[in-house]
VEXTORLO-762835 format. One record per residue (C-alpha): x, y, z; residue in three letters. Coordinates in steps of 0.02 Angstrom, whole numbers, padded with zeros to 5 digits, always signed. Example, Ala and Ser with C-alpha at 12.3 -4.5 7.8 and 13.67 -1.06 7.14 Angstrom:
! residues 2
+00615-00225+00390ALA+00684-00053+00357SER
! end
This chain:
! residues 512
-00718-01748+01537UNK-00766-01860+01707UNK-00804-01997+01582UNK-00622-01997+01505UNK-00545-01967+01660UNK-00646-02131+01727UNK-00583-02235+01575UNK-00401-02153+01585UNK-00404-02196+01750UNK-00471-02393+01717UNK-00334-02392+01587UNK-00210-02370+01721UNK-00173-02174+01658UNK-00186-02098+01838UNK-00068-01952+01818UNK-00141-01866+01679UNK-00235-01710+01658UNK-00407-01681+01565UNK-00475-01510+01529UNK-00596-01424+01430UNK-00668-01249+01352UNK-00783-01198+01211UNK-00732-01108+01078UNK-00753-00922+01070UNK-00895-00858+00941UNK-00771-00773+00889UNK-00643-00908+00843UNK-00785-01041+00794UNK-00846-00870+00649UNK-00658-00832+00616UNK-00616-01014+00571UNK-00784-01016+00439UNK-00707-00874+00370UNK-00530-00930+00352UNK-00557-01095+00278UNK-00723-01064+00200UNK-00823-01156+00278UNK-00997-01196+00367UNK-01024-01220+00558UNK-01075-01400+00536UNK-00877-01442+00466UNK-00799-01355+00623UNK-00750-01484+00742UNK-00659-01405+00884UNK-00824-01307+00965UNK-00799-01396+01091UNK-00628-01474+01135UNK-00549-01574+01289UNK-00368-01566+01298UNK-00266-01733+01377UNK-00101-01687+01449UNK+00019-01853+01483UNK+00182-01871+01570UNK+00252-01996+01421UNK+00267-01991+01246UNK+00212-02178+01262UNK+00062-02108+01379UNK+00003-01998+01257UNK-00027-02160+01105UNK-00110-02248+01246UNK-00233-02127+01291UNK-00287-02107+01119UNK-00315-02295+01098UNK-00441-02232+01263UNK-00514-02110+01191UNK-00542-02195+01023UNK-00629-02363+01135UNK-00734-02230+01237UNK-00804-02124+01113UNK-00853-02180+00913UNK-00689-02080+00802UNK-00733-01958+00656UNK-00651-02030+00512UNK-00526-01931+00431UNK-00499-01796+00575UNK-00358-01876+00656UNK-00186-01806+00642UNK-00014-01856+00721UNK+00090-01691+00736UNK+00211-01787+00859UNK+00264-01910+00749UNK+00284-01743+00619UNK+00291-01600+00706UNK+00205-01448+00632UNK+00345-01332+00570UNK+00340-01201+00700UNK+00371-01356+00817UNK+00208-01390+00872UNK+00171-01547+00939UNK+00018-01661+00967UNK-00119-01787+00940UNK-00275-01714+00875UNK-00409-01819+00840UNK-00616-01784+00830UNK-00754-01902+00931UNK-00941-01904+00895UNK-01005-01867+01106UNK-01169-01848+01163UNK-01233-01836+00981UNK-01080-01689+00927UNK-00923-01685+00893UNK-00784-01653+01000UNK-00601-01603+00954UNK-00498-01708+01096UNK-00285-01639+01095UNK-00153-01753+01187UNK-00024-01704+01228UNK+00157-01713+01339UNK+00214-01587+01465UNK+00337-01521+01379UNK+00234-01513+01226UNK+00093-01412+01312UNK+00268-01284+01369UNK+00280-01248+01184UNK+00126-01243+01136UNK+00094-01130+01245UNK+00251-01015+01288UNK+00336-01045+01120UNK+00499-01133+01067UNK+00618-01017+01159UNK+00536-01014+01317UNK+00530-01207+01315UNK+00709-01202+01258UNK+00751-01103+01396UNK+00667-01209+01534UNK+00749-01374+01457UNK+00921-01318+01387UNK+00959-01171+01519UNK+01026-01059+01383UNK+01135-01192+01265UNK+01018-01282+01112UNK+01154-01393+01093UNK+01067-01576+01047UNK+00996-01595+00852UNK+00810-01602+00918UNK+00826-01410+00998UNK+00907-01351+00840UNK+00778-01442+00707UNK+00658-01340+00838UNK+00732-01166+00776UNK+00730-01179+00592UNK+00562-01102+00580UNK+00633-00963+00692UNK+00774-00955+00592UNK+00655-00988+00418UNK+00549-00818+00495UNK+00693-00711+00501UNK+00775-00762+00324UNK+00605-00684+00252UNK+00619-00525+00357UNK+00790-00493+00288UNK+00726-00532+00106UNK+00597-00415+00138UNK+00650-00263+00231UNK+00652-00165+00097UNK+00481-00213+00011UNK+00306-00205+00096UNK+00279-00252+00264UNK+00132-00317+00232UNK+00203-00458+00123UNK+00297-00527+00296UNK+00156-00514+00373UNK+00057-00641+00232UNK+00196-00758+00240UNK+00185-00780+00426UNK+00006-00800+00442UNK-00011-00919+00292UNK+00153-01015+00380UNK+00040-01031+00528UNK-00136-01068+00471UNK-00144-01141+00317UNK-00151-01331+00305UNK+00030-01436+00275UNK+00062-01590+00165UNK+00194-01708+00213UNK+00318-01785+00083UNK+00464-01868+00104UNK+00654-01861+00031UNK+00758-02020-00036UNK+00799-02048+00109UNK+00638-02045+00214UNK+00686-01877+00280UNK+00504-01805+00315UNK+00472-01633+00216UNK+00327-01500+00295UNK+00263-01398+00132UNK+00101-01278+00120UNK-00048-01369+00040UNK-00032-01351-00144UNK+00158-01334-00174UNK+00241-01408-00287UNK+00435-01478-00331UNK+00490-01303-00338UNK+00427-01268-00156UNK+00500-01443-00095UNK+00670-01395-00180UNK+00672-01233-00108UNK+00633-01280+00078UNK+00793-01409+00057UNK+00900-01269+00019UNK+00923-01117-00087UNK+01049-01171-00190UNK+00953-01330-00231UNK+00804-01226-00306UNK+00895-01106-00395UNK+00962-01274-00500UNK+00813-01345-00496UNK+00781-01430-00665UNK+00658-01548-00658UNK+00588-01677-00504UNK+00541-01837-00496UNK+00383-01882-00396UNK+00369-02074-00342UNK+00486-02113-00469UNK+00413-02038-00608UNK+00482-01896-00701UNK+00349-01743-00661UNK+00318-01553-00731UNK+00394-01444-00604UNK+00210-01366-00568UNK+00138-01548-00518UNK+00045-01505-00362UNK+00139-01643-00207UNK+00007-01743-00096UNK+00036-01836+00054UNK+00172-01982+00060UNK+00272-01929-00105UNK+00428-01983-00099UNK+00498-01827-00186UNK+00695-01813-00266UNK+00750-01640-00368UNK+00850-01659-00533UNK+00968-01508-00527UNK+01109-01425-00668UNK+01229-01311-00638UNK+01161-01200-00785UNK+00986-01207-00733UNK+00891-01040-00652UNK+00725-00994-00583UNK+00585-00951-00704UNK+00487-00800-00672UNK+00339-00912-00717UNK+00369-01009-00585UNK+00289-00871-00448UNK+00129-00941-00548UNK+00118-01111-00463UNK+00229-01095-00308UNK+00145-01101-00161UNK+00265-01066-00006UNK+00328-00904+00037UNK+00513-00946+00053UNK+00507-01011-00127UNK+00411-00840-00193UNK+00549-00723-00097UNK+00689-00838-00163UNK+00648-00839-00330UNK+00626-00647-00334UNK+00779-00633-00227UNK+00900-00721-00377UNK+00807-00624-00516UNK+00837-00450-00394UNK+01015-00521-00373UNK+01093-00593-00559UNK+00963-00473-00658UNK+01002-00315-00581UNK+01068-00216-00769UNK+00919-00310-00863UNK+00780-00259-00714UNK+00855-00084-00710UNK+00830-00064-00899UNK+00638-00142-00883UNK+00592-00020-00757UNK+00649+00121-00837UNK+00563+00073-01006UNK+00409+00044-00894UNK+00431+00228-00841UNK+00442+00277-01025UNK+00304+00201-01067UNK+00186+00262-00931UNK+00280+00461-00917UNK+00341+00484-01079UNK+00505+00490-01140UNK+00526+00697-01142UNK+00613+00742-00988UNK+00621+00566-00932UNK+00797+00590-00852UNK+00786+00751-00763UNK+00633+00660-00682UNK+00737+00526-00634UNK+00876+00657-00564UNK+00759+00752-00470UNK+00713+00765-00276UNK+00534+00717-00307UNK+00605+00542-00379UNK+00709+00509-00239UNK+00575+00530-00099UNK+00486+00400-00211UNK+00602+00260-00188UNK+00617+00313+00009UNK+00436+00286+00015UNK+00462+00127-00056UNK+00615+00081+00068UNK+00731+00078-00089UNK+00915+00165-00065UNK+00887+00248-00236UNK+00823+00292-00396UNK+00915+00142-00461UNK+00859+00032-00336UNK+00676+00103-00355UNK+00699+00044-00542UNK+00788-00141-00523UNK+00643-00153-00424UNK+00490-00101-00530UNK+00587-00203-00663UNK+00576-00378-00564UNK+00401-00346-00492UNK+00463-00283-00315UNK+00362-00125-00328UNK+00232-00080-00450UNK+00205+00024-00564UNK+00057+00113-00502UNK+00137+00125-00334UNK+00271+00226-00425UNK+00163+00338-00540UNK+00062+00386-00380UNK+00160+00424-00251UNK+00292+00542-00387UNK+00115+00658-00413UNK+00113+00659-00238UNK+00284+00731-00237UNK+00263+00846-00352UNK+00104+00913-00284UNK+00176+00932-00110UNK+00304+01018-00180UNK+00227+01156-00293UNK+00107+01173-00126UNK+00255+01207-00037UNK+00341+01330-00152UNK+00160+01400-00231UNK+00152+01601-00178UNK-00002+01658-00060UNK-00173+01673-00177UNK-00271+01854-00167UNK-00454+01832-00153UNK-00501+01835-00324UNK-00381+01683-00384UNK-00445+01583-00247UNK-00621+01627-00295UNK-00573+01597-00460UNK-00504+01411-00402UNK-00651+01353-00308UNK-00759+01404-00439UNK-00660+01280-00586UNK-00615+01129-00457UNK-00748+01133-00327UNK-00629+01139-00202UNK-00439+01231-00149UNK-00332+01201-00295UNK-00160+01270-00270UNK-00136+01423-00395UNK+00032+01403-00440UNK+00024+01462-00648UNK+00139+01308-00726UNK+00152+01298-00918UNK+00020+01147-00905UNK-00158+01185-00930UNK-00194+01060-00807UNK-00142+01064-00623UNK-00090+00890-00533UNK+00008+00806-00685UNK+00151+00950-00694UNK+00315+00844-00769UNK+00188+00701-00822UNK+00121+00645-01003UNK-00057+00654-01011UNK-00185+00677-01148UNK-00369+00744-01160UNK-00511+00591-01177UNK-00588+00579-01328UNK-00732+00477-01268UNK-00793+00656-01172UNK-00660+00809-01243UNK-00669+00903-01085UNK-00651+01095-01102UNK-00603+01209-00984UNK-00741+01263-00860UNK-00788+01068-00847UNK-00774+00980-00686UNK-00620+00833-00756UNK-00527+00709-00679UNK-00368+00599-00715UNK-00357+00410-00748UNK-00192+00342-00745UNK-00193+00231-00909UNK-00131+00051-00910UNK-00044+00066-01088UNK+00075+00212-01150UNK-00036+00355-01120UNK+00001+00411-00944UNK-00129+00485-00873UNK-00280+00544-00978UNK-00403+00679-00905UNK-00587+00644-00922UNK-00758+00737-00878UNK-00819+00692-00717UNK-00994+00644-00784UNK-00889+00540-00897UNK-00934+00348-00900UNK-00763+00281-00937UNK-00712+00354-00764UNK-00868+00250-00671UNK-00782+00098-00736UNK-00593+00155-00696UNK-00543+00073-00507UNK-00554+00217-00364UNK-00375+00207-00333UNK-00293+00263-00517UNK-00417+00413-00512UNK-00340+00581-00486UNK-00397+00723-00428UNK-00360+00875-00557UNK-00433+01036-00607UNK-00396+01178-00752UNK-00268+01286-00756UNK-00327+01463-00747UNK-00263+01537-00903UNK-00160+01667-00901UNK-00190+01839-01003UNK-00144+01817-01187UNK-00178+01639-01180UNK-00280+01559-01326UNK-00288+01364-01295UNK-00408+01259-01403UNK-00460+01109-01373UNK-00547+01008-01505UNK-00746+00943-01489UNK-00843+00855-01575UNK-01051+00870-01640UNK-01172+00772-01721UNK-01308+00884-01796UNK-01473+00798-01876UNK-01533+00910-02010UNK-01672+00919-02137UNK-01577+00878-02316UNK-01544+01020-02421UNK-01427+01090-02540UNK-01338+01193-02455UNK-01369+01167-02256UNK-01192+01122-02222UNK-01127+01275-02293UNK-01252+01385-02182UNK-01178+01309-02042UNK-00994+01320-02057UNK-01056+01520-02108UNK-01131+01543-01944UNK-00974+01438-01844UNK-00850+01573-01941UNK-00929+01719-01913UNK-00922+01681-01712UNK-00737+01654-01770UNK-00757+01438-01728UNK-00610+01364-01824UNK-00696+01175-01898UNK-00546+01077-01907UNK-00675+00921-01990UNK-00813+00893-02066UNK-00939+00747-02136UNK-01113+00729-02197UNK-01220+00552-02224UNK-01379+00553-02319UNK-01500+00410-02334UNK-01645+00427-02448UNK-01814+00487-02345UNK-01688+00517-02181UNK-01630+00662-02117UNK-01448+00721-02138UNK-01306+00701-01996UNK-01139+00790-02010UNK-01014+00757-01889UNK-00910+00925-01853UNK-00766+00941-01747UNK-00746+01120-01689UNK-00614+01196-01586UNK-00657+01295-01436UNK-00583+01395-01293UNK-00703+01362-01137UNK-00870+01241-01103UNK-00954+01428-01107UNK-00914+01458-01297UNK-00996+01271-01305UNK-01123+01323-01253UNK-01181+01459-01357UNK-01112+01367-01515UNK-01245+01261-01483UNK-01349+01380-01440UNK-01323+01478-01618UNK-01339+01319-01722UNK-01498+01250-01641UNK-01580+01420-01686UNK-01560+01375-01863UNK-01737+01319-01932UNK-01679+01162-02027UNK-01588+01080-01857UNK-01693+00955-01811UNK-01558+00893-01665UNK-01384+00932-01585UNK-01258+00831-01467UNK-01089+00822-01410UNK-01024+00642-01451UNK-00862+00589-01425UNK-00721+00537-01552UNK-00702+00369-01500UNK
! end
């Protein structure tokens, strides 16, 4: 600092003002994070700041800085000559001193205001309440930009805003030009769509094709600095859902879903409900969509309605796991809510199956937590009642399928489209089977399958399938599948058939 103040000073630059500060070891291991990388590529450790009375002042104390100190190549940037977006301005350039580098920031006065206090304070102090020259408004179209996306998002997730600022803010720019020399600020990595976009909405909704330098380009060709960019638009051209592949910038991504939200509304409505088909079933599909529980679902997800809830599952809005969830959730709160006080011995009987307070409501579903949903038993483990189970929601058609909890399929299923689920206690008069399947090694015989099925019907064990292999010198393996009330009648099935002298071995495999 005293030696750039000496040379600022020799250079005639007497009413400047030089300061300096290390960077936090917090900031210096945030920025490694952010931008991936080591602590030998971060060059603003340490930084001295250069604050000028002139626009022209601020050029000539670079050319000071640059003579007094030996430049980094490739660290210097002019964001006064193109303003960063949020209308930041300054000179930023890095110097090898004492043997490290140094980040040195120039600066005007009125710069350093909005840098500091922001563009509204600045316009404040300057305008006194009227942005009425061009330069003051150009300043407010990333205000304006920032509240254009909050009004496209309100009624999505917040957290989405959120992104868009950040990445607005931190993520490195690349500057292209129009025709007509009109300097264009754009997120690294966008493409024409992005540039078409941040000229106007209208002008990427038509967007057809772009040419780059002249050259006729693919829509997805990533822009680099100093590309003279021009968009080739048609009146019956439309955004491509395809294109939310390569786009880059968030106002691009919101516009794109904002026209396919818009002009698709009848076509998105009738996705989202086949999605719901497909994932609930089609059986009582509509009262579903009637009821209460359906309707807290698309408040959750700051939708008006069931119809809006749908347009926007359809278009990619909301998800479809977001959906699936939070209606179980629904449901669940209300059966807890309507479920009559348990005597002792139900909740006995409750903890004992689930491991935990189940609610005890009796519903004609022999599993509690998917009432009003389409699920189906595994076949990988056949759980039976008495077995600790619980639900995956599937990816494909099936809903939600109820596994063991030992079950190795549900190690591999993500955390979040587990669910947690227990038996049904069933009621008096109730005779559910549900169908498992054995692989018994025996010694070969005429007649050992027979002796078998005998013992299975005498315990009254309906065998709804059965199949032997031989191989010459081996012993035999039939594959039954028995059906059977409770994981206690499994047990002494077993039992009863490895008693029998020519079982050599017995297991419970699954069907898959």
């Amino acid at each position: 600092m005293e030696i750039l103040r000496d040379h600022l000073n020799d250079a005639g630059l007497r009413d400047v003002d030089v300061s300096g500060r290390p960077k936090h070891l917090y900031g210096i291991w945030s920025k490694m994070e952010r931008q991936n990388k080591g602590f030998h590529e971060i060059y603003d450790v340490a930084a001295v700041r250069i604050i000028t009375t002139s626009l022209e002042s601020c050029y000539r104390a670079l050319a000071v800085v640059h003579d007094t100190f030996r430049p980094i190549p490739g660290r210097f940037k002019d964001y006064i000559g193109l303003p960063k977006p949020n209308g930041y301005q300054s000179l930023h350039t890095a110097v090898l001193g004492r043997h490290r580098p140094i980040e040195v920031q120039i600066r005007t006065r009125d710069m350093h205001r909005v840098a500091e206090f922001g563009i509204a304070a600045h316009w404040k102090y300057k305008e006194g309440g009227s942005p009425a020259s061009q330069q003051t408004t150009e300043r407010f179209t990333w205000l304006r930009q920032l509240l254009d996306w909050q009004q496209e998002t309100r009624h999505e997730d917040d957290s989405d805003y959120l992104a868009s600022i950040k990445d607005d803010l931190f993520d490195e720019e690349v500057f292209v030009f129009t025709p007509k020399g009109d300097v264009i600020v754009l997120r690294k990595g966008s493409s024409g769509v992005d540039f078409a976009y941040r000229i106007h909405s209208e002008v990427g909704n038509h967007c057809q094709g772009v040419r780059i330098n002249d050259r006729i380009c693919t829509l997805s060709t990533t822009l680099r600095n100093g590309d003279i960019v021009e968009v080739i638009t048609a009146k019956a051209a439309h955004p491509s859902l395809d294109w939310l592949n390569f786009v880059a910038t968030p106002t691009a991504r919101n516009r794109i879903r904002q026209w396919y939200k818009n002009s698709h509304r009848s076509e998105n409505i009738a996705r989202g409900r086949e999605l719901l088909e497909r994932e609930l079933g089609r059986d009582g599909l509509e009262a579903q969509l009637r009821s209460e529980a359906m309707q807290k679902v698309a408040q959750r997800c700051n939708l008006h309605s069931v119809e809006d809830l749908l347009a926007s599952l359809g278009f990619g809005g909301t998800t479809l796991h977001q959906v699936t969830n939070r209606l179980r959730e629904e449901i669940r709160l209300a059966a807890d809510q309507s479920a009559p006080a348990p005597d002792d011995a139900e909740l006995a009987q409750s903890i004992a199956v689930s491991g935990q307070r189940q609610d005890t409501l009796q519903s004609g579903s022999p599993i509690l937590g998917v009432d009003g949903l389409d699920y189906r038993l595994a076949g990988c483990c056949a759980p039976l009642p008495g077995e600790a189970i619980v639900g995956a929601v599937a990816l494909g058609n099936h809903g939600i399928t109820i596994h063991c909890q030992g079950c190795g399929n549900v190690s591999r299923t993500p955390a979040e489209r587990r669910l947690p689920v227990c038996w049904n206690p069933q009621r008096n008069g109730q005779r559910n089977r549900y169908p498992v399947q054995l692989r018994i090694e025996v010694l070969d015989r005429v007649g050992v399958l027979k002796d078998i099925l005998t013992r299975l019907s005498d315990n009254r064990i309906n065998v709804s399938d059965a199949r032997v292999r031989t191989s010459v010198g081996k012993p035999a393996r039939i594959d039954l599948k028995v059906e059977l009330q409770h994981v206690d009648q499994l047990h002494q099935t077993m039992d009863q058939i490895r008693s029998m002298a020519d079982v050599l071995n017995l297991c419970r495999s699954g069907s898959n």
